[in-house]
Backbone bond lengths (Angstrom), bond angles and torsions (degrees), N, CA, C in turn:
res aa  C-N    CA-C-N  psi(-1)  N-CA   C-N-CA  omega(-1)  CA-C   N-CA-C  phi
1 X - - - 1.448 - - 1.533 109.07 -
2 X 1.446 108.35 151.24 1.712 99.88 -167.18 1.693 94.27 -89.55
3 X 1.180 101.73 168.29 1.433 122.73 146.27 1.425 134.62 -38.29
4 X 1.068 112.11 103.64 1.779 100.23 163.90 1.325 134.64 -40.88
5 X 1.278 148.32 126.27 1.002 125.75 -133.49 1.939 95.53 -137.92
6 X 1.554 109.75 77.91 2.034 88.62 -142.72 1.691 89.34 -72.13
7 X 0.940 142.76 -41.38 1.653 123.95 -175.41 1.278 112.30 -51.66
8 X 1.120 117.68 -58.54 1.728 115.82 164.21 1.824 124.38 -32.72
9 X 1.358 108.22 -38.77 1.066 123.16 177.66 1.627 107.54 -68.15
10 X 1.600 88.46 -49.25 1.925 89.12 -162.37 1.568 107.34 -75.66
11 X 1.662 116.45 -15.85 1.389 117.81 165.45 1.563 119.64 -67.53
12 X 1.031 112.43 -28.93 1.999 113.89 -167.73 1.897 69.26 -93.15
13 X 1.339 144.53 -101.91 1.332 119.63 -154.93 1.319 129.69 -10.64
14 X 1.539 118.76 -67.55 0.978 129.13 -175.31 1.438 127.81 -74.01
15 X 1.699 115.05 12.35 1.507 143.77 -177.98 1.667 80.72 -116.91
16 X 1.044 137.20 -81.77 1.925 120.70 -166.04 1.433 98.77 -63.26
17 X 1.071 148.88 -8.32 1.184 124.58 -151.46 1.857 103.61 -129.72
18 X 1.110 108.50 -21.06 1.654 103.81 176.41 1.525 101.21 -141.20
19 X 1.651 104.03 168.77 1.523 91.30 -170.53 1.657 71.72 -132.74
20 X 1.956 96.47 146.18 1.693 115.57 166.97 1.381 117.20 -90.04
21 X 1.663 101.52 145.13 1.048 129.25 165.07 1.616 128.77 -96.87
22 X 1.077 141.58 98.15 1.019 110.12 179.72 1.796 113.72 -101.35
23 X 1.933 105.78 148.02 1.728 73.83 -164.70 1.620 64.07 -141.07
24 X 1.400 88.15 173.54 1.898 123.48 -170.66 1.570 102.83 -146.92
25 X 1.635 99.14 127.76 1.453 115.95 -172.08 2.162 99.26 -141.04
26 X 1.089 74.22 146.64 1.786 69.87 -177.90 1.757 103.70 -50.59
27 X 1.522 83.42 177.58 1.547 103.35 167.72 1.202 128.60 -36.94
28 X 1.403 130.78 127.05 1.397 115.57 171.67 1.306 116.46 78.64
29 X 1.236 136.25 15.58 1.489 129.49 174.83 1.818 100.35 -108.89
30 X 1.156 101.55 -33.60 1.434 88.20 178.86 1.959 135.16 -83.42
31 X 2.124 79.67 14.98 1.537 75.65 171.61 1.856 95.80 -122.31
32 X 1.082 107.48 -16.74 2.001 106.63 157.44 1.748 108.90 -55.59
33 X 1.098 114.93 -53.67 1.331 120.00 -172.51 1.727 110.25 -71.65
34 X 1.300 118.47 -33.00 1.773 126.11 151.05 1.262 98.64 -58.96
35 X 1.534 164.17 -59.72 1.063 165.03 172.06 1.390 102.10 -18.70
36 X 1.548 89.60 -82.13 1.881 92.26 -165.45 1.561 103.16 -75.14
37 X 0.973 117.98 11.08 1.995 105.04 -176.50 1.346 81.75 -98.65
38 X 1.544 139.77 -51.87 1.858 128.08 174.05 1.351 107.29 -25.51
39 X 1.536 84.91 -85.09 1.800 97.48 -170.98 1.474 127.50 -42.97
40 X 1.587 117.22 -21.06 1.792 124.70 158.18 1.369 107.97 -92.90
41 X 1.135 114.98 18.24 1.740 113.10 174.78 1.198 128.16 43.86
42 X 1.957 112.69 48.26 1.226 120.55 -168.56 1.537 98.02 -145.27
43 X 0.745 105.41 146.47 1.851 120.55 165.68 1.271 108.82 -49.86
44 X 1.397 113.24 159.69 1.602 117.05 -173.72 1.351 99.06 -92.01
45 X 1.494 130.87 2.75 1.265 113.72 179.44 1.674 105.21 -105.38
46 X 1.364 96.54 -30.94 1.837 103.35 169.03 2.144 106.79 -57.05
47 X 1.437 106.18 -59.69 1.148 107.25 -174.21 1.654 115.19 -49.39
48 X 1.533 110.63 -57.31 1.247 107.83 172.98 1.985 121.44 -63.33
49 X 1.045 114.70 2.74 1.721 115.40 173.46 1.475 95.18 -99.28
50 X 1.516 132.05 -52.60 1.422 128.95 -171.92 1.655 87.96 -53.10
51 X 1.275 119.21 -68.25 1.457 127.43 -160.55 2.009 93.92 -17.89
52 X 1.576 79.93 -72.94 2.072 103.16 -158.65 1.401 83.40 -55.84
53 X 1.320 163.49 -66.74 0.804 154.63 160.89 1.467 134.73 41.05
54 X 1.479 86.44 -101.99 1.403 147.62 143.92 1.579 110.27 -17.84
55 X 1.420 94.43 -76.17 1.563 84.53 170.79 1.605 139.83 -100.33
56 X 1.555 97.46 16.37 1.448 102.88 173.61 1.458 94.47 -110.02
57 X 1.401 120.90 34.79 1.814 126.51 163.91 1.678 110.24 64.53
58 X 1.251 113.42 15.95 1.679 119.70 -160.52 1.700 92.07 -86.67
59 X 1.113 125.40 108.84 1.643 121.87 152.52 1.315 131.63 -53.98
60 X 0.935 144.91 156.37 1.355 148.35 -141.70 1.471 80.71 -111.49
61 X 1.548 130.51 125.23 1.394 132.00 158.93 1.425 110.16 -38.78
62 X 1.139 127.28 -77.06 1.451 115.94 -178.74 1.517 129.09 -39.44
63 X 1.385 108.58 -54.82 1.330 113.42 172.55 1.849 110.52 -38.30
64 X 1.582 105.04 -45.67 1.476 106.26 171.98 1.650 109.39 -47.86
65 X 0.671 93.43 -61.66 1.964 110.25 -170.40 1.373 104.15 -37.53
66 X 0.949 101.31 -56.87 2.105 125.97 -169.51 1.483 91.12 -52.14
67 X 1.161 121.66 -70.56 1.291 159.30 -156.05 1.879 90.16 -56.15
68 X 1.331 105.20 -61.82 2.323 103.11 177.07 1.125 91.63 -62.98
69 X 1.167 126.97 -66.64 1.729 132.68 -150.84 1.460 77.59 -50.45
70 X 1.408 143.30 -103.22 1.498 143.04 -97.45 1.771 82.58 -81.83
71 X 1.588 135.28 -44.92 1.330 132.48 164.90 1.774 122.95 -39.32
72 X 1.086 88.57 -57.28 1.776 90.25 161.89 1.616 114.45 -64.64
73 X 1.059 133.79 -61.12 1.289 128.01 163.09 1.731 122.81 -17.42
74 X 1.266 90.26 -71.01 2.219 103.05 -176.89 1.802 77.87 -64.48
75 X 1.254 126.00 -67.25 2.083 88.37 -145.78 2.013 90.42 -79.30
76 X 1.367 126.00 41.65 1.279 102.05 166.90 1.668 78.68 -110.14
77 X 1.148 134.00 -55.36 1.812 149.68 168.82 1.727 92.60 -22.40
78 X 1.370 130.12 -74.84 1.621 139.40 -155.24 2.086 89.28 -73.30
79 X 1.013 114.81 -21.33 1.846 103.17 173.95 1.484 104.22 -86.91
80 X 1.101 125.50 -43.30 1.645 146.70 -162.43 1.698 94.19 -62.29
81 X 1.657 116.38 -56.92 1.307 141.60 -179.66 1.340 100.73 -46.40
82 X 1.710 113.06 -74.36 1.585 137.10 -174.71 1.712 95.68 -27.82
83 X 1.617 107.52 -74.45 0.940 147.62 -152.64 1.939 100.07 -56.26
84 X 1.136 117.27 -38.71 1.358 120.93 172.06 1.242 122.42 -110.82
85 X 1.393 124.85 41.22 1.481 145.05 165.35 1.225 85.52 -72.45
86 X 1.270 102.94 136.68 2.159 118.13 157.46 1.524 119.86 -44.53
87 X 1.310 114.66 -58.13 1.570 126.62 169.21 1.121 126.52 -68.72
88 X 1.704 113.82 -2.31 1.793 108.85 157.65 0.936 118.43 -134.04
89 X 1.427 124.69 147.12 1.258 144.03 -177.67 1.675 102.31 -86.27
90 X 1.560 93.13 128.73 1.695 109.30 -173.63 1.725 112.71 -53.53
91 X 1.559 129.12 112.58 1.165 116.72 -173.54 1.240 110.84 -110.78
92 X 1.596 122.33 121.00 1.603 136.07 -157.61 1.551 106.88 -53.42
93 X 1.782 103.79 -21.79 1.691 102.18 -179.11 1.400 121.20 -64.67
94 X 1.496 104.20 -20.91 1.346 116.12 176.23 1.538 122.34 -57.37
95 X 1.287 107.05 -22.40 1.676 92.35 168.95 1.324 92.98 -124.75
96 X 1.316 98.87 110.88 1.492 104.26 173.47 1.934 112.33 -93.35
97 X 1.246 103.03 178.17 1.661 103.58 -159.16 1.825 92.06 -57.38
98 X 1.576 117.12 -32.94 1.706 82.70 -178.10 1.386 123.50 -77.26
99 X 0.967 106.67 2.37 1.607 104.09 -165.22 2.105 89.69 -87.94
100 X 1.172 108.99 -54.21 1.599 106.97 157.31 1.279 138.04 -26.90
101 X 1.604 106.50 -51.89 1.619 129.99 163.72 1.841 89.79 -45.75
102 X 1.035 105.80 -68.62 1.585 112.27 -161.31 1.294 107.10 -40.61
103 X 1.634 107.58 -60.66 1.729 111.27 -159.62 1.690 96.29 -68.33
104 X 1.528 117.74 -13.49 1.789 81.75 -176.91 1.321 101.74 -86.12
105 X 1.514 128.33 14.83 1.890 110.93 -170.41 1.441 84.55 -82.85
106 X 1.698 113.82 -27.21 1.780 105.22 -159.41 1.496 134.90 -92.01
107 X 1.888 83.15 0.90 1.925 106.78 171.20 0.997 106.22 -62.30
């Protein structure tokens, strides 16, 4: 049986799994731009993708995610709330199947 081969491995990953850029900027930008990617505690390749990002209006997938989840959360919290007022009796219509859909993304 052969050898594992982990660089070999981490090359075919990182060939299906990300696509290269190669880019060229004058002198000296790529150690300003190492600067501020330190000081935000990110890699110069993370900093420069948020950067382009950023300004081609692209949201960060996760941030999306964060962003339903914590919305689904408050109106499952504001029914839950409704729902245990003294003067009303809890009504099962209140969580209807989407609000269900929701709570299983957040199990």
């Amino acid at each position: 049986m052969a050898e594992f081969n982990k660089i070999k491995y981490n090359n075919e990953y990182n060939k299906q799994s990300y696509d290269r850029i190669n880019l060229m900027t004058e002198k000296g930008k790529k150690s300003q731009w190492s600067e501020k990617a330190k000081a935000a505690g990110l890699s110069l390749n993370a900093y420069i993708t948020r950067a382009v990002d950023n300004y081609a209006g692209i949201e960060n997938f996760t941030k999306v995610e964060e962003k339903a989840k914590e919305e689904a959360r408050r109106e499952v919290l504001a029914k839950v709330a409704d729902a245990l007022k003294p003067d009303k009796q809890p009504d099962k219509s209140d969580f209807d199947e989407d609000i269900k859909k929701r709570l299983q993304g957040l199990i």
